[in-house]
Backbone bond lengths (Angstrom), bond angles and torsions (degrees), N, CA, C in turn:
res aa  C-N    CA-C-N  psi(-1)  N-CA   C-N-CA  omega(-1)  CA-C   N-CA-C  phi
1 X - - - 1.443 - - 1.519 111.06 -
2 X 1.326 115.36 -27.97 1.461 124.21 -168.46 1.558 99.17 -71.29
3 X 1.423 108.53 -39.60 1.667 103.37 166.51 1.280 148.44 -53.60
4 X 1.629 67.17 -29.04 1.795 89.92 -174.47 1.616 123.62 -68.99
5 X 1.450 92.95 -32.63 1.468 120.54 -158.65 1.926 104.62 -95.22
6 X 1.494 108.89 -55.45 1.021 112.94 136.46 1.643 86.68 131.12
7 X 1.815 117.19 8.92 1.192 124.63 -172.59 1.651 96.88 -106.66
8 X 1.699 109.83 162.30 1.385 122.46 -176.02 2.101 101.30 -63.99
9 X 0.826 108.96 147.84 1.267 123.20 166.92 1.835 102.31 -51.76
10 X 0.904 121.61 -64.04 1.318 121.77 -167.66 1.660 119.22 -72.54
11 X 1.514 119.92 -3.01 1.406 139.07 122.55 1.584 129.90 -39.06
12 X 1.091 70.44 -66.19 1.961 77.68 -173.84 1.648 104.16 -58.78
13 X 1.358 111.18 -56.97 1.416 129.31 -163.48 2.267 106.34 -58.82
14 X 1.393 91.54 0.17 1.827 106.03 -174.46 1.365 85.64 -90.33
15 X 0.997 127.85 -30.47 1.643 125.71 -171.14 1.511 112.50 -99.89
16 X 0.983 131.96 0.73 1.502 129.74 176.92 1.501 106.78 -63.08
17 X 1.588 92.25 145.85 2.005 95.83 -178.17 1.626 89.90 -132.76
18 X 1.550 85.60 148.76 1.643 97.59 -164.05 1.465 95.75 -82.69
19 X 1.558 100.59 158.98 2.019 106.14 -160.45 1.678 102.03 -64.11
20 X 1.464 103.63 -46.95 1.787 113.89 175.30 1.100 118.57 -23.89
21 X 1.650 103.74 -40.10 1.849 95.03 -151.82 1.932 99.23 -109.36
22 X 1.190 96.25 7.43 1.773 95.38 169.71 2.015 103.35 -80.07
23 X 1.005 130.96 114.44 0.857 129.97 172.45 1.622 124.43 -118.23
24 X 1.230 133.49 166.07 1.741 125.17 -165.00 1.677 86.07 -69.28
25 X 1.247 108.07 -54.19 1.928 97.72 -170.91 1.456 125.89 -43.71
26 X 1.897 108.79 -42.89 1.413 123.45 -179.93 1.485 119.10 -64.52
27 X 1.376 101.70 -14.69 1.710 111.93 -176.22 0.696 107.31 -101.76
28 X 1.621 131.22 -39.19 1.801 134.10 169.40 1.839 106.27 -49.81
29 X 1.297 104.02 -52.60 1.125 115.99 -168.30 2.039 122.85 -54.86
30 X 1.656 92.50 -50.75 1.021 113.34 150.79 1.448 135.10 -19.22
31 X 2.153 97.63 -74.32 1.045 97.63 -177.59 1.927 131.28 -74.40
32 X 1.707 87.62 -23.21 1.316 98.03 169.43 1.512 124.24 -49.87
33 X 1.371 115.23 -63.39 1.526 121.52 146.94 1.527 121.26 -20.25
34 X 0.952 137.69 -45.49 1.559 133.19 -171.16 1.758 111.21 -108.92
35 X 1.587 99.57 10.76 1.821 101.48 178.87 1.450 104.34 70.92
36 X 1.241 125.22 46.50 1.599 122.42 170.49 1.561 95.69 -137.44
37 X 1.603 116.11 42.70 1.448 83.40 170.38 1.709 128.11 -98.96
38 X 1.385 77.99 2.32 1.459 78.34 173.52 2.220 119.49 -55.83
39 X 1.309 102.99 -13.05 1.123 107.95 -168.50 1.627 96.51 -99.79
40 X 1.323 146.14 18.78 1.241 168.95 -135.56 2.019 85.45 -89.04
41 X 1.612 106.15 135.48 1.679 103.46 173.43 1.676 105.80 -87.03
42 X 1.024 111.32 130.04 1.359 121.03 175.68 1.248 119.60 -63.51
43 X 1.371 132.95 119.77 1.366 121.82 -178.68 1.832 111.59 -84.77
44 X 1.732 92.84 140.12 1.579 89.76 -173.49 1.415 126.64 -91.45
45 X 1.550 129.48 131.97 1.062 106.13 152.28 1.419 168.39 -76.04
46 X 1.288 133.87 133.55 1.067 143.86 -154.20 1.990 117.37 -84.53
47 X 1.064 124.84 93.39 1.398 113.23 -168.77 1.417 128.61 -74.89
């Protein structure tokens, strides 16, 4: 990936977010913040 990107591995790896703390709210929230909410994950229901 470090190739890909074209930055040192140990750059990129300063920015890693642990899988736990991505949550449907933090991404909704997210996108709302940056004008993408139209792309917002739908929460599903459960019957």
């Amino acid at each position: 990936m470090s190739d890909f990107v074209g930055y040192p591995i140990e750059d990129i790896l300063k920015f890693r977010t642990e899988p736990r703390r991505v949550t449907v709210e933090n991404t909704n929230a997210a996108l709302r913040e940056h004008g993408l909410w139209c792309y917002h994950i739908a929460r599903m229901r459960l019957r």
